[in-house]
C-alpha positions in Angstrom: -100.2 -75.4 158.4 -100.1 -77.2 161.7 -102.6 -78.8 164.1 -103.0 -79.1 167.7 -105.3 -81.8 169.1 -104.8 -83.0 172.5 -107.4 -86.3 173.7 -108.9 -84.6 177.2 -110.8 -87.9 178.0 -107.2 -89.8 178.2 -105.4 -87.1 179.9 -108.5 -86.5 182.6 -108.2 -90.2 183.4 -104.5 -90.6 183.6 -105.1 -87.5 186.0 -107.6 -89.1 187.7 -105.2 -92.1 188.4 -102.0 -90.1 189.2 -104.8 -88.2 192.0 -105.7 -92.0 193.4 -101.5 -92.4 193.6 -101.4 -89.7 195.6 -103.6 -90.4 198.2 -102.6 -93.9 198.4 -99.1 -92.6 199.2 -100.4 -90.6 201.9 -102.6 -92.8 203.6 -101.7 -96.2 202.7 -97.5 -96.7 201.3 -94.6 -94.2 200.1 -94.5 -96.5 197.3 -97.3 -95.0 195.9 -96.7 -91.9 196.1 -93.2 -93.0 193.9 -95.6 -94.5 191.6 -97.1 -90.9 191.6 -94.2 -88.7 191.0 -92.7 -90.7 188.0 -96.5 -90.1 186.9 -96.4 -86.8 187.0 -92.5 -86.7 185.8 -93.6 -88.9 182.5 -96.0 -86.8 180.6 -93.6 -83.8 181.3 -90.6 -85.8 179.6 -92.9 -86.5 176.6 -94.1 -83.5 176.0 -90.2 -82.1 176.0 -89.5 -85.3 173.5 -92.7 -83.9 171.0 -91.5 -80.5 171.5 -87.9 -81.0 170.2 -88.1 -84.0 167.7 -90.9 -82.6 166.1 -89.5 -79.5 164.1 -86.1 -81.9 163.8 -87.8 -84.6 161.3 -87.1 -83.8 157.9 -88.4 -85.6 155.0 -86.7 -85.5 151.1 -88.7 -87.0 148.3 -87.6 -88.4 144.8 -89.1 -89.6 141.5 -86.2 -91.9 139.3 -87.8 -90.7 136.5 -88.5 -86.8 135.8 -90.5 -86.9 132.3 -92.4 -90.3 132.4 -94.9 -91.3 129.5 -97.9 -92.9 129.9 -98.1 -97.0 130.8 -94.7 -96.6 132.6 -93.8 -96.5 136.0 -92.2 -94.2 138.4 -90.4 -95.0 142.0 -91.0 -92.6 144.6 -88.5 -93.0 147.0 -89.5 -91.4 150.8 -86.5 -90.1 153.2 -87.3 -89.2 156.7 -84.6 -88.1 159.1 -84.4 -87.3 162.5 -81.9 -84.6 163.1 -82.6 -84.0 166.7 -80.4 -86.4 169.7 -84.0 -87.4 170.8 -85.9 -90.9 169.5 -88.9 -89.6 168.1 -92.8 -90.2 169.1 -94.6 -92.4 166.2 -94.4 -90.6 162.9 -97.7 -91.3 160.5 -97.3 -90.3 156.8 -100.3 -89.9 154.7 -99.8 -89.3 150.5 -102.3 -87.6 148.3 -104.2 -89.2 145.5 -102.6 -89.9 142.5 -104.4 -89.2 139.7 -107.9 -87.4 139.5 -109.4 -90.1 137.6 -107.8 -92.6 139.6 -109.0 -93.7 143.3 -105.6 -95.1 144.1 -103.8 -94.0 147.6 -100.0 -94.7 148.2 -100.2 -96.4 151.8 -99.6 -94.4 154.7 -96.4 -94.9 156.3 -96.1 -95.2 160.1 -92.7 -95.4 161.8 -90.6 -93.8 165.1 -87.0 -93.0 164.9 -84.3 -93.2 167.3 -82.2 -90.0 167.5 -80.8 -89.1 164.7 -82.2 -92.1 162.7 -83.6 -92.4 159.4 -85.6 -94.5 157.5 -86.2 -94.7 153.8 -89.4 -96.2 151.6 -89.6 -97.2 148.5 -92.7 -96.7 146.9 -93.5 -97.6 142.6 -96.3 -95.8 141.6 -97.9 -97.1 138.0 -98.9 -94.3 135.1 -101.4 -95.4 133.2 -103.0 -92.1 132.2 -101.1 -89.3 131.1 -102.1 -85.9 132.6 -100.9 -84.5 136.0 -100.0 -87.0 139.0 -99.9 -85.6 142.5 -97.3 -88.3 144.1 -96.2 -86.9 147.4 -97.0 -86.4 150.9 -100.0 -84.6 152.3 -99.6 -84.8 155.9 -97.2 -85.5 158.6 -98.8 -86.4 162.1 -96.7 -87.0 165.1 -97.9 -88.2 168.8 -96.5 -88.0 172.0 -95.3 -91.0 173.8 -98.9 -91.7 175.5 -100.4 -90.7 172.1 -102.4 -87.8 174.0 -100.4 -84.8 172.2 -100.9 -85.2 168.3 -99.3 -82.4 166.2 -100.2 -82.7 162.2 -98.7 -80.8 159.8 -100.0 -80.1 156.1 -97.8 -80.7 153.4 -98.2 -79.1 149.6 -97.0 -82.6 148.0 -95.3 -82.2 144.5 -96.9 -83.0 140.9 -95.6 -83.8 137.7 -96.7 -84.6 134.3 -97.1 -87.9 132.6 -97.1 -87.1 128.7 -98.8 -89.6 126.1 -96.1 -91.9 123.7 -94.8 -90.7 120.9 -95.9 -93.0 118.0 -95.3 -93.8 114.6 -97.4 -94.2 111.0 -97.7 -94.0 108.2 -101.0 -92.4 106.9 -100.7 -92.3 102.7 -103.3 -94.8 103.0 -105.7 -91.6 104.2 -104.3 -89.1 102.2 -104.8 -87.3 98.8 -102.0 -86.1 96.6 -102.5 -82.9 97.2 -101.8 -82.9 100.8 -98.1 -82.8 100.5 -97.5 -80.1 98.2 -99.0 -77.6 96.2 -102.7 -77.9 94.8 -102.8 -80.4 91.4 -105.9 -80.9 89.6 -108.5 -82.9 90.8 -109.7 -85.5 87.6 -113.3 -84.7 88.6 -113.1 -85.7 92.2 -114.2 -83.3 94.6 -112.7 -80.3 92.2 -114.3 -76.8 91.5 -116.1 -76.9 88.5 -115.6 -73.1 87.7 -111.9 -74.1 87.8 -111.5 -76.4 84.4 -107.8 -76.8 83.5 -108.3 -79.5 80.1 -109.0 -83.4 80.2 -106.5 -86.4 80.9 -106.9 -90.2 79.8 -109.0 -92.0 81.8 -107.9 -94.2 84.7 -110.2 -97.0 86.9 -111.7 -96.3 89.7 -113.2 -92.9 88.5 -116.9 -92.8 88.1 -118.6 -93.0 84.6 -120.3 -89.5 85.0 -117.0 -87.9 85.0 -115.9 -88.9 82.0 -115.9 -86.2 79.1 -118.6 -87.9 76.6 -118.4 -85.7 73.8 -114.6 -86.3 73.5 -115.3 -89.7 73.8 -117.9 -89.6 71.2 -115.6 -87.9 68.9 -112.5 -90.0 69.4 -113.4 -93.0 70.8 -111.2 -93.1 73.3 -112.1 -91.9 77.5 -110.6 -88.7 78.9 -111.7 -87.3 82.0 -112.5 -84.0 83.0 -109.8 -82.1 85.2 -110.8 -79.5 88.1 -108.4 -77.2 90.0 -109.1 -78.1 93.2 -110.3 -75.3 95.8 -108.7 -76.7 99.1 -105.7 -75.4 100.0 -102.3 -78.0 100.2 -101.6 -79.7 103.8 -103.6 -82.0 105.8 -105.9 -80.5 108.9 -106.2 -83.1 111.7 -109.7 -82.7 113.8 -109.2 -84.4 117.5 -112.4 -85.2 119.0 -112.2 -84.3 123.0 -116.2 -85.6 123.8 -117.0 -88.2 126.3 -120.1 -89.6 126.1 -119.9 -91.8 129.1 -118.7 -91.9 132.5 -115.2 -92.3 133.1 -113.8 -96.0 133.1 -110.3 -97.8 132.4 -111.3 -98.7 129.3 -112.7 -95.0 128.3 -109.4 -93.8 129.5 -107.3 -96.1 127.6 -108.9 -94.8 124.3 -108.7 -91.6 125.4 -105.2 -91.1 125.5 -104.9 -93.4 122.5 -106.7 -91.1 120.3 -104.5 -88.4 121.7 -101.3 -90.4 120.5 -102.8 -90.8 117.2 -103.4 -87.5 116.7 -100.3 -86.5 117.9 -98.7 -89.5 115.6 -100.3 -87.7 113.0 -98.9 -84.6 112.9 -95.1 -85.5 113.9 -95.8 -87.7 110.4 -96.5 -84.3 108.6 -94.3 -82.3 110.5 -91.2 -84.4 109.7 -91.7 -84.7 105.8 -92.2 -80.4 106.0 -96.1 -80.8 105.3 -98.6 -78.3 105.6 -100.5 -79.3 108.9 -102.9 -78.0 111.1 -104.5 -79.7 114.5 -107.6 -78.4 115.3 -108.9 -79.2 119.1 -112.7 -78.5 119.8 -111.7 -77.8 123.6 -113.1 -75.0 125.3 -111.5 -72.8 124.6 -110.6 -73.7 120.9 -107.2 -75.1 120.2 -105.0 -74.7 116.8 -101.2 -76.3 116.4 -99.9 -75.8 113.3 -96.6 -77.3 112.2 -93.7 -75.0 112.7 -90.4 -77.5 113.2 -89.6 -78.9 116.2 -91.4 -76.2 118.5 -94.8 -76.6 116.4 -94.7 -80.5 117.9 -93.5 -79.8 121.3 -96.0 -77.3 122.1 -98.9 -80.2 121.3 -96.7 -82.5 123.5 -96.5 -80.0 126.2 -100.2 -79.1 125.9 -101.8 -82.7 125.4 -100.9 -83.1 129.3 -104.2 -80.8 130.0 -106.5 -81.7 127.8 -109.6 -82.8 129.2 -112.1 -84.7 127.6 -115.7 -83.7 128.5 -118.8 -81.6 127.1 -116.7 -80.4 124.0 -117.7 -79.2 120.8 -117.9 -81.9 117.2 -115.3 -81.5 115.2 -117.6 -81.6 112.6 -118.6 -78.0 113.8 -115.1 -77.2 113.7 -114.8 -78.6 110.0 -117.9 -76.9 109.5 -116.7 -73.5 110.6 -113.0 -73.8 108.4 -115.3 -74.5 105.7 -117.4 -71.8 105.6 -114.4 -69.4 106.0 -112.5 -71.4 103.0 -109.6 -72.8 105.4 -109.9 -76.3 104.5 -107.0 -78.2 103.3 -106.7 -80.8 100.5 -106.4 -83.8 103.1 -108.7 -84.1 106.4 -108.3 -86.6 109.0 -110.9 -86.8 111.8 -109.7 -89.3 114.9 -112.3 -90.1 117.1 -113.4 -92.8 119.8 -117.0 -92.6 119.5 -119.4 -94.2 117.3 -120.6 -90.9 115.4 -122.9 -92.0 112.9 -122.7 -88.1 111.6 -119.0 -87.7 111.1 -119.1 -91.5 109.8 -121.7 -90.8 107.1 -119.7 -87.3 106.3 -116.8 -88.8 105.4 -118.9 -91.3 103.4 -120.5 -88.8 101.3 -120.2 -89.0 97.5 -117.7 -86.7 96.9 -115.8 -86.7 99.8 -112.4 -88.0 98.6 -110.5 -85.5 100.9 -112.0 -86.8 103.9 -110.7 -89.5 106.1 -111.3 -90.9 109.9 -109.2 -92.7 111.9 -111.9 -94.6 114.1 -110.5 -96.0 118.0 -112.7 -98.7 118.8 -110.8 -99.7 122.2 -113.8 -98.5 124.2 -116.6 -99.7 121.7 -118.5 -102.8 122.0 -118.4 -105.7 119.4 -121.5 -104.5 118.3 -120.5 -100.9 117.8 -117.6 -102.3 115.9 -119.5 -104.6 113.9 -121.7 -102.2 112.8 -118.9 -99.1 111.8 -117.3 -102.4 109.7 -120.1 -103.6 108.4 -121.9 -99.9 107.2 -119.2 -97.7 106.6 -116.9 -100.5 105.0 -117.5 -99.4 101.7 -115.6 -96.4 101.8 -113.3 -95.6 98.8 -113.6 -94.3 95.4 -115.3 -91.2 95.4 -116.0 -91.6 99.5 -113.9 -90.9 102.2 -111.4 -93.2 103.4 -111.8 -95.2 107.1 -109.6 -97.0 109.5 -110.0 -98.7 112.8 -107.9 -99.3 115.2 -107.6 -100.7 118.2 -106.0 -98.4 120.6 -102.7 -96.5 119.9 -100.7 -99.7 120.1 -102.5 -101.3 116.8 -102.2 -98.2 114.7 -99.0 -98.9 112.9 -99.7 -102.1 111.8 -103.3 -101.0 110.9 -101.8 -98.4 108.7 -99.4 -99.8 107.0 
């Protein structure tokens, strides 16, 4: 789209002038009325120069780097060419924003080009968010000689997508048995009770009220009590898409971590052929399950739009599998907040097959202090817990 704009107020007044030439070259010298005629000759000749150069500039933009991740950096390189045998009027370039969450500009470029010239900028534009990055030009604006004849042109600049890293852990720490095959019994731990399969010999770490008394009474020596357990095999992984806070660097930053944590998680599962399921509480509702390699690019592909916002708990998503008897032997919520409900959930008696991977990178100490300090008990009959600090700390935290 192209626009006109021509300043009246300078053109009136150079009129004005050229008028005043006039006369004076009547009435006082010839030399003015020179002066005149090369006044009236000049905005002519500009107007020619506009006129051609204008639809002869062409511009060509490049990124080095077509796929970036997230923490890199891209150059945009800027080629402007002037194809016509006239030198150009002055040339402003002005470049969209970058990022939505970002208030970053590229810096407008402002240059004039001799006939057939060209001039080349190069620009590096930092990613520190994944998502989509609008790098590229949004308007080209060109002036006349006298700067009284502006034509600006609207350009659709060009996007791309900045994708999160692609981690890895290990997360047997947070996992049960079960998860990586088919069901086993359960010694009393979060089994079905209508689904008794005999007794085993006791081992530590398993609660006194599990242990089959009368046997022991009769034998003298401890057995527990084994349960088929009622989840099915595989691990589902619950991502937690709520922001409770205005957007901030910080907030970001663990944003995108939990993302890569999540999406850590389930290349872990998906390379050793488990079971797993990603559940999304985004509006509306996402599932990935693992399907080789196309199960895991689809998440990578998809992660690029996810938005967090007003979205649902996963605990309502857990919640809702539950009820309709989908949940697997293994669960693993990753979060960012400070969610004193999913915390105590997983720290339920009887809760073995629940586990959270907790992002503190946008928590205060205090938040963090208080997660360590009241849900550090978990194990044994609890859920299991583990904080880290961003995506970058999660290996060694895992390990």
């Amino acid at each position: 789209m192209r626009n006109l704009s021509v300043r009246i107020p300078a053109v009136l007044l150079y009129l004005f002038i050229a008028i005043l030439a006039y006369l004076a070259g009547i009435y006082v010298s010839m030399i003015y009325y020179f002066v005149y005629v090369v006044m009236m000759l000049l905005p002519v000749l500009s107007i020619i120069q506009i006129v051609v150069t204008y639809p002869a500039i062409a511009i060509d933009e490049k990124l080095d780097v077509e796929a970036p991740t997230r923490g890199s950096s891209v150059l945009y390189r800027v080629t402007v060419t002037n194809r016509s045998i006239l030198p150009s009027g002055r040339i402003r370039i002005a470049f969209a924003p970058i990022h939505a969450e970002m208030a970053d500009y590229l810096p407008d470029l402002s240059l004039s080009l001799a006939g057939h010239g060209r001039a080349s900028r190069e620009l590096p534009v930092l990613l520190p968010y994944r998502g989509i990055y609008a790098v590229g030009i949004e308007s080209v604006v060109m002036s006349d000689l006298f700067g009284w004849l502006t034509i600006a042109r609207r350009v659709k600049g060009r996007s791309f997508a900045v994708y999160p890293r692609l981690l890895e852990l290990d997360p047997s720490p947070l996992l049960r048995p079960e998860s990586g095959g088919a069901a086993t019994s359960s010694a009393g731990r979060d089994g079905d009770l209508s689904l008794f399969e005999g007794l085993s010999p006791y081992r530590a770490g398993f609660p006194a009220k599990q242990i089959a008394w009368k046997k022991f009474l009769s034998t003298g020596t401890p057995f527990l009590k084994d349960y088929g357990s009622s989840h099915r095999p595989g691990v589902t992984i619950y991502l937690d898409l709520r922001r409770s806070e205005a957007a901030s660097p910080a907030l970001l930053e663990a944003e995108d971590s939990s993302i890569e944590i999540a999406m850590a998680l389930y290349r872990y599962f998906l390379d050793r052929r488990t079971a797993a399921c990603l559940r999304i509480a985004s509006a509306p509702e996402s599932t990935f399950r693992a399907n080789g390699s196309d199960g895991l690019f689809d998440f990578y592909r998809a992660s690029v739009s996810l938005h967090f916002g007003a979205a649902a708990s996963p605990i309502s998503l857990y919640a809702a599998d539950r009820s309709a008897g989908g949940v697997t032997a293994s669960v693993i919520f990753v979060t960012h907040l400070f969610d004193l409900e999913l915390l105590s959930l997983v720290g339920s008696s009887g809760r073995e097959h629940l586990a959270a991977i907790v992002n503190t990178a946008a928590m205060s100490a205090g938040r963090k202090n208080d997660i360590e300090h009241g849900f550090g008990y978990l194990g044994n009959g609890e859920g299991r817990l583990l904080l880290v600090e961003g995506s970058g700390s999660l290996r060694e935290a895992a390990r």
